[in-house]
Backbone as CSV, one residue per row, in Angstrom:
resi,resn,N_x,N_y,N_z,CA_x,CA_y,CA_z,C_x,C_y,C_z
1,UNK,-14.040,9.717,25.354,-12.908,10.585,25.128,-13.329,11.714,24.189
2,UNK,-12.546,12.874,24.399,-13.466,14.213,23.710,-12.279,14.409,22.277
3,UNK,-12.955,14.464,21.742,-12.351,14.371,20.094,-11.339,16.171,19.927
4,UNK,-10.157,16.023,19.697,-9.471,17.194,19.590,-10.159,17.936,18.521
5,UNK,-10.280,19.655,18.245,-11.272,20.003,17.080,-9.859,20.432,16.626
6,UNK,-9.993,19.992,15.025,-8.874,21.104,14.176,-10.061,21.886,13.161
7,UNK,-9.649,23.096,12.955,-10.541,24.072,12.375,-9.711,23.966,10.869
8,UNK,-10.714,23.672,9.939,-10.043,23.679,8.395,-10.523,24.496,7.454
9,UNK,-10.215,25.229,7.116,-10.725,26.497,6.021,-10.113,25.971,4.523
10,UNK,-11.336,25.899,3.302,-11.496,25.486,2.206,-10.651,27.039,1.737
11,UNK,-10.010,26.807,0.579,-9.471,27.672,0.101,-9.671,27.786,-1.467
12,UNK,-10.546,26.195,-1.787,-11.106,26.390,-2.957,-12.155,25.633,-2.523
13,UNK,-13.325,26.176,-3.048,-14.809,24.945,-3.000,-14.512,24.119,-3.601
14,UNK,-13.914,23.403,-3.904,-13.722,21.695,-4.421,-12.810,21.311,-3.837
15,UNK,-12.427,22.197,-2.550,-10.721,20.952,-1.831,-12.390,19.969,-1.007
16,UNK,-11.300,19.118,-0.496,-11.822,17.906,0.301,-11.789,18.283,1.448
17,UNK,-12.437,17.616,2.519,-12.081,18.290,3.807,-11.204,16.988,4.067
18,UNK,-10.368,17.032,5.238,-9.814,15.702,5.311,-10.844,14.868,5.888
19,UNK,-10.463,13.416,6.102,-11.989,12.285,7.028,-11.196,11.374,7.193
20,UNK,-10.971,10.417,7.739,-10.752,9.157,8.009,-11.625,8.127,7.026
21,UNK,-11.354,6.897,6.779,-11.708,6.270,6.211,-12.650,4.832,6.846
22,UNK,-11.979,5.162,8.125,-12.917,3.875,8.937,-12.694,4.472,10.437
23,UNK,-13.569,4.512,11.464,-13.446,4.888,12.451,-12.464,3.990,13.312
24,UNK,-11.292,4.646,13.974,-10.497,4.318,14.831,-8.799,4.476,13.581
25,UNK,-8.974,5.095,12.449,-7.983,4.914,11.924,-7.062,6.151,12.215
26,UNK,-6.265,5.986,12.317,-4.944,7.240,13.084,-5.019,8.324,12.630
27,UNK,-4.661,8.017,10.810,-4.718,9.223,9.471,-6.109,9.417,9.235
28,UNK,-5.683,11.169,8.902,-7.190,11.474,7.888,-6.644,11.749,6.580
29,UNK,-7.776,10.986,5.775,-7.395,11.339,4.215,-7.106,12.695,3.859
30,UNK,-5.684,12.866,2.859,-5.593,14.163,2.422,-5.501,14.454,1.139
31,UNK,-6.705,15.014,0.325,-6.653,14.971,-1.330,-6.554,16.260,-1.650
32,UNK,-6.323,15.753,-3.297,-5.583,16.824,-3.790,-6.536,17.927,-4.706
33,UNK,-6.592,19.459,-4.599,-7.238,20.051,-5.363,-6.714,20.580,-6.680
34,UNK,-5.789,19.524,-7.024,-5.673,19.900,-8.642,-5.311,18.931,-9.115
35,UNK,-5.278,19.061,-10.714,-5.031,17.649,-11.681,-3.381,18.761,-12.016
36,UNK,-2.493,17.199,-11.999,-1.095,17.427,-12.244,-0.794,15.841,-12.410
37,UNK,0.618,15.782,-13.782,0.979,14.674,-13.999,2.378,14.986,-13.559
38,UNK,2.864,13.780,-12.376,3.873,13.332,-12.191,5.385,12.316,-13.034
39,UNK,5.839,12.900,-13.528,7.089,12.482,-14.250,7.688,10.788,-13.620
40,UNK,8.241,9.938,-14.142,9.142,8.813,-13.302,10.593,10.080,-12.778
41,UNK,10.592,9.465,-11.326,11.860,10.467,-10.713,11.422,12.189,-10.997
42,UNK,10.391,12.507,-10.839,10.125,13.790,-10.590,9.212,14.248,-9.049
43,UNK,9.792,15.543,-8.876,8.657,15.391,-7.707,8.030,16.819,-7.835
44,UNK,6.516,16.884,-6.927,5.874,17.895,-7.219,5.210,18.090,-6.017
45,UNK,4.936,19.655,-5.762,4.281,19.747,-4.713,2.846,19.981,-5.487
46,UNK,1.713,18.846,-4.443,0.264,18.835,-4.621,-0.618,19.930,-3.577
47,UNK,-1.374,20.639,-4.247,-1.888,21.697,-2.911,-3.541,21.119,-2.577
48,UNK,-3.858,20.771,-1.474,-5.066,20.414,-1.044,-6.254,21.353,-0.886
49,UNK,-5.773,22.831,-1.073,-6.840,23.537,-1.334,-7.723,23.936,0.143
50,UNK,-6.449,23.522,1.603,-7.140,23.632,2.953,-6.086,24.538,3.540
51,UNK,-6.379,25.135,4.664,-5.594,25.301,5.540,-6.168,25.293,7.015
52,UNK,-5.124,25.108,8.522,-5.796,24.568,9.134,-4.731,25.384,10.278
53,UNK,-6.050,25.234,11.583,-5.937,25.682,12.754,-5.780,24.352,13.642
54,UNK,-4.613,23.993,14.092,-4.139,23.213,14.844,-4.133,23.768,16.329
55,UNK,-4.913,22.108,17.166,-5.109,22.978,18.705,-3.553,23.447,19.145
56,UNK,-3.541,24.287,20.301,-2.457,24.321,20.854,-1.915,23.381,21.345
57,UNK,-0.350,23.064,21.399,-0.041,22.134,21.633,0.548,20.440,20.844
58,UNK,-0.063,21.031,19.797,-0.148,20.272,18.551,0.536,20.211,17.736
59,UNK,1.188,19.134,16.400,1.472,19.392,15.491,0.696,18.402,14.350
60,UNK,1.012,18.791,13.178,0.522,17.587,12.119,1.422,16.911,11.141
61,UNK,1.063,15.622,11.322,2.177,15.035,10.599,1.415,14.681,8.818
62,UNK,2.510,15.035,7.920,1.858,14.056,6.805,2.644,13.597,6.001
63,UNK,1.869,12.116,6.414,2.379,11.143,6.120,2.046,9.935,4.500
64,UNK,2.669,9.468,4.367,2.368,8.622,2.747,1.077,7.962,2.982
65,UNK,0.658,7.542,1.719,-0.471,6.473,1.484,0.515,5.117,1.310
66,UNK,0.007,4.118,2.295,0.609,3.073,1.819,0.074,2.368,0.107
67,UNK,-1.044,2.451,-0.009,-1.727,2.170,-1.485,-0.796,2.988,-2.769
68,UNK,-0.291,3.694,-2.536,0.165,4.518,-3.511,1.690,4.028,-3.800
69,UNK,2.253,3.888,-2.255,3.186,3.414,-2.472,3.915,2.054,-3.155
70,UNK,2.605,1.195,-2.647,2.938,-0.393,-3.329,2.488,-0.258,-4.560
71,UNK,1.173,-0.130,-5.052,0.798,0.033,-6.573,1.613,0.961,-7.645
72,UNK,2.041,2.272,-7.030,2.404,3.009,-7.591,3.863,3.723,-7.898
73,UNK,4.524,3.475,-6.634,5.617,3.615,-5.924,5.780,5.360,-6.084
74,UNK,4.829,5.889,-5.276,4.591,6.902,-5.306,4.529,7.626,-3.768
75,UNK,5.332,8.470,-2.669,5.439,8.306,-1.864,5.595,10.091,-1.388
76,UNK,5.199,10.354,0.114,5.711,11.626,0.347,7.089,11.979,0.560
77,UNK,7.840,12.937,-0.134,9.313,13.093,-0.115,9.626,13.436,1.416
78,UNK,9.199,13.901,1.821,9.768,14.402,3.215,8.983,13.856,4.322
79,UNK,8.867,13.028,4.523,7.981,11.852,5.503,8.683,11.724,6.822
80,UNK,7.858,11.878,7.983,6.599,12.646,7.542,7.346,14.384,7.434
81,UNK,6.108,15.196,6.868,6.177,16.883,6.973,5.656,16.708,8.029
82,UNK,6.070,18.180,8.502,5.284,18.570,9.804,4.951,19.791,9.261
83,UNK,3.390,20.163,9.824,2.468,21.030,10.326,2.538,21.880,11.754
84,UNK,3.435,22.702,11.606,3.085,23.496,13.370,2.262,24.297,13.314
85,UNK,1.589,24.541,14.842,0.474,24.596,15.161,0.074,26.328,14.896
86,UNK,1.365,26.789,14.246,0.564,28.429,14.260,0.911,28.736,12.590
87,UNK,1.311,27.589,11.547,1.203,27.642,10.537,-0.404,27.655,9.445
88,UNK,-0.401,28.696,8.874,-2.284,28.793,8.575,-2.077,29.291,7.069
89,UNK,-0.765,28.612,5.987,-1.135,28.766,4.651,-1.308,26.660,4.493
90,UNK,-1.483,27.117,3.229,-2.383,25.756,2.385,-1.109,24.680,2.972
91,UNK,-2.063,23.539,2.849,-1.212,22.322,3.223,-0.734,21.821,1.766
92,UNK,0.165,21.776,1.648,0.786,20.883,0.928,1.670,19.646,0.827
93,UNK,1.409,18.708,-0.281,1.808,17.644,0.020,3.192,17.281,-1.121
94,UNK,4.613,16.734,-1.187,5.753,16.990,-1.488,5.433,15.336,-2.411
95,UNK,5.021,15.019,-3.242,4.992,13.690,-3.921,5.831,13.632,-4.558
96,UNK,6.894,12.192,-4.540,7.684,12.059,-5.727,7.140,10.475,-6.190
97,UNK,7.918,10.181,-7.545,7.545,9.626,-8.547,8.612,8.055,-8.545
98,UNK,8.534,7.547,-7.497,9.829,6.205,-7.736,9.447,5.303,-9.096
99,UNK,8.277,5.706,-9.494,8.073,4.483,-10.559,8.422,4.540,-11.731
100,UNK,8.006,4.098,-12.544,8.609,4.486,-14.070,7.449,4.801,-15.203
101,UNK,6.172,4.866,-14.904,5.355,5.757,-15.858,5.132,6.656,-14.799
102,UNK,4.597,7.973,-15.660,3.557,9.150,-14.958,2.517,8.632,-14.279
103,UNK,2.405,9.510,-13.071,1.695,9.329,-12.276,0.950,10.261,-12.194
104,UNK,-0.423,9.803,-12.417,-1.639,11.333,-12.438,-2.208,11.703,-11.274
105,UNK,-2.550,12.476,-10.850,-3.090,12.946,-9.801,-4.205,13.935,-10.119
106,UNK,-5.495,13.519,-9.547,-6.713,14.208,-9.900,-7.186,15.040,-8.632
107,UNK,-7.834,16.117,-9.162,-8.739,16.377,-8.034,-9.821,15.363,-6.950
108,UNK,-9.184,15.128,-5.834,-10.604,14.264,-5.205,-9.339,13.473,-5.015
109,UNK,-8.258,13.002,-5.465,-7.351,11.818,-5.316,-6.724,11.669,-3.756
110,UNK,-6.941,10.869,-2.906,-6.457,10.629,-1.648,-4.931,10.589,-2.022
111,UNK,-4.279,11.180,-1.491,-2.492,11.524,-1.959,-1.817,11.208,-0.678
112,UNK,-2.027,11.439,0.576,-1.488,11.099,1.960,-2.309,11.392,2.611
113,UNK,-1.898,11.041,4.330,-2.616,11.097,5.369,-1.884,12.244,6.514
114,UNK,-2.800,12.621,6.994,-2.585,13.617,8.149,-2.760,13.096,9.947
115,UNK,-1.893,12.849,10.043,-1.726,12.451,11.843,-1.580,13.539,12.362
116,UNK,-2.628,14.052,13.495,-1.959,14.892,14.628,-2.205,14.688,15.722
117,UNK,-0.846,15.180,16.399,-0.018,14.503,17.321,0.265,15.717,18.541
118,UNK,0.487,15.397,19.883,0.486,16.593,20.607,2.312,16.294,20.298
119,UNK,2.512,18.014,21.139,4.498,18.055,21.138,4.834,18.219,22.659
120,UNK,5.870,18.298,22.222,6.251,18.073,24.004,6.999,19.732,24.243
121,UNK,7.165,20.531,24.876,7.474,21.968,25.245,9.485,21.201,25.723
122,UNK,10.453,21.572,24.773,11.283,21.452,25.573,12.742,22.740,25.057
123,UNK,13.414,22.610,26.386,14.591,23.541,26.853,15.747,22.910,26.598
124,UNK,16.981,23.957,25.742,17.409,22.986,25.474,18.969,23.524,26.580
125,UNK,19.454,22.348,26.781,20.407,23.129,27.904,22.032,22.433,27.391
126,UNK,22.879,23.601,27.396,24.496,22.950,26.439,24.758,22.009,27.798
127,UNK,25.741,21.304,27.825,26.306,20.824,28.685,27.640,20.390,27.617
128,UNK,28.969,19.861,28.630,30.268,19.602,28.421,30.239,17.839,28.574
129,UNK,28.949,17.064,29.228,29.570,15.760,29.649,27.481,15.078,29.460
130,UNK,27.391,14.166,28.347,25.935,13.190,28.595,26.439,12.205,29.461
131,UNK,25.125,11.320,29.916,25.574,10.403,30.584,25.774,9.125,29.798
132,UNK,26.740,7.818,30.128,26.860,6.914,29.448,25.712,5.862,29.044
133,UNK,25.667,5.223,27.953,24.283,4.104,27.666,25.038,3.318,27.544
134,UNK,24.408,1.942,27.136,25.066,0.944,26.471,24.958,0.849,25.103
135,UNK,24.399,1.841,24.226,24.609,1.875,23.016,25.694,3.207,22.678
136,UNK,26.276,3.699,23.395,27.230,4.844,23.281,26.754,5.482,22.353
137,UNK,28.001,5.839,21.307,27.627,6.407,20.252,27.867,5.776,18.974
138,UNK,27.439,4.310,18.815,27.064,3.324,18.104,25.625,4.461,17.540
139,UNK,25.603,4.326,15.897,25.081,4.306,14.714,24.898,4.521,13.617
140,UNK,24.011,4.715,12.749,23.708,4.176,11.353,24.546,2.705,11.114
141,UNK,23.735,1.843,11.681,23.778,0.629,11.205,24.862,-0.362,12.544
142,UNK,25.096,0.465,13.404,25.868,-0.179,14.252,25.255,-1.934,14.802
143,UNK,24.045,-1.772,15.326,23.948,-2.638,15.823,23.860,-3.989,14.591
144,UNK,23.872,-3.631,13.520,24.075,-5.058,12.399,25.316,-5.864,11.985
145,UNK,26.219,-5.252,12.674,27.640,-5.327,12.962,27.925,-7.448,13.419
């Protein structure tokens, strides 16, 4: 299978490039190019110091570190962000702080992961009548009922 290319431009010589951590893993690591301390209940945007050319067709998701989250309770606020494919400033990553000491963040620090994902091209068309399911319009929490 032919490996999709995303083109990543360093925006500081010390960002990271992203990588995976073991071959076959979904996410590529995404670290951070600056030192910033995180508050308990504060959130901050971390800048990775990349920006990136996504194939056509594409988007990028980024998504939390699970490690961060259990040790740290430290998580991406808007999970996942999306990356569209003709966006080409710095990636940034939206961290907030669930825990109750500061949370440091160094240069080099794996902070989240980057999934990308193809999209689907769609039209959107009004209509007056959907068709019926068997979940109607049962939700948030319907089916625990």
């Amino acid at each position: 299978m032919t490996a999709l290319q995303v083109r990543v431009k360093r925006l500081t010589p010390s960002a990271t490039l992203p990588s995976r951590a073991h071959p076959g893993d979904a996410g590529l690591d995404l670290c951070a190019a600056v030192d910033l301390d995180i508050a308990p209940g504060e959130t901050c945007l971390v800048g990775t110091g990349l920006s990136l050319e996504l194939p056509r067709g594409t988007e990028a998701q980024v998504r939390p570190r699970s490690g961060l989250a259990l040790k740290h309770s430290v998580t991406v606020l808007n999970t996942p962000g999306t990356i569209d494919e003709g966006y080409r400033g710095e990636v940034g990553v939206i961290l907030i702080n669930h825990g109750r000491a500061v949370f440091e963040v160094r240069r080099g620090m794996k902070v989240a992961q980057l999934v990308v994902q193809p999209t689907l091209a769609v039209e959107v068309t009004e209509s007056q009548t959907l068709s019926d399911t068997s979940r109607g319009e049962g939700g948030f929490g319907s089916t625990g009922r």
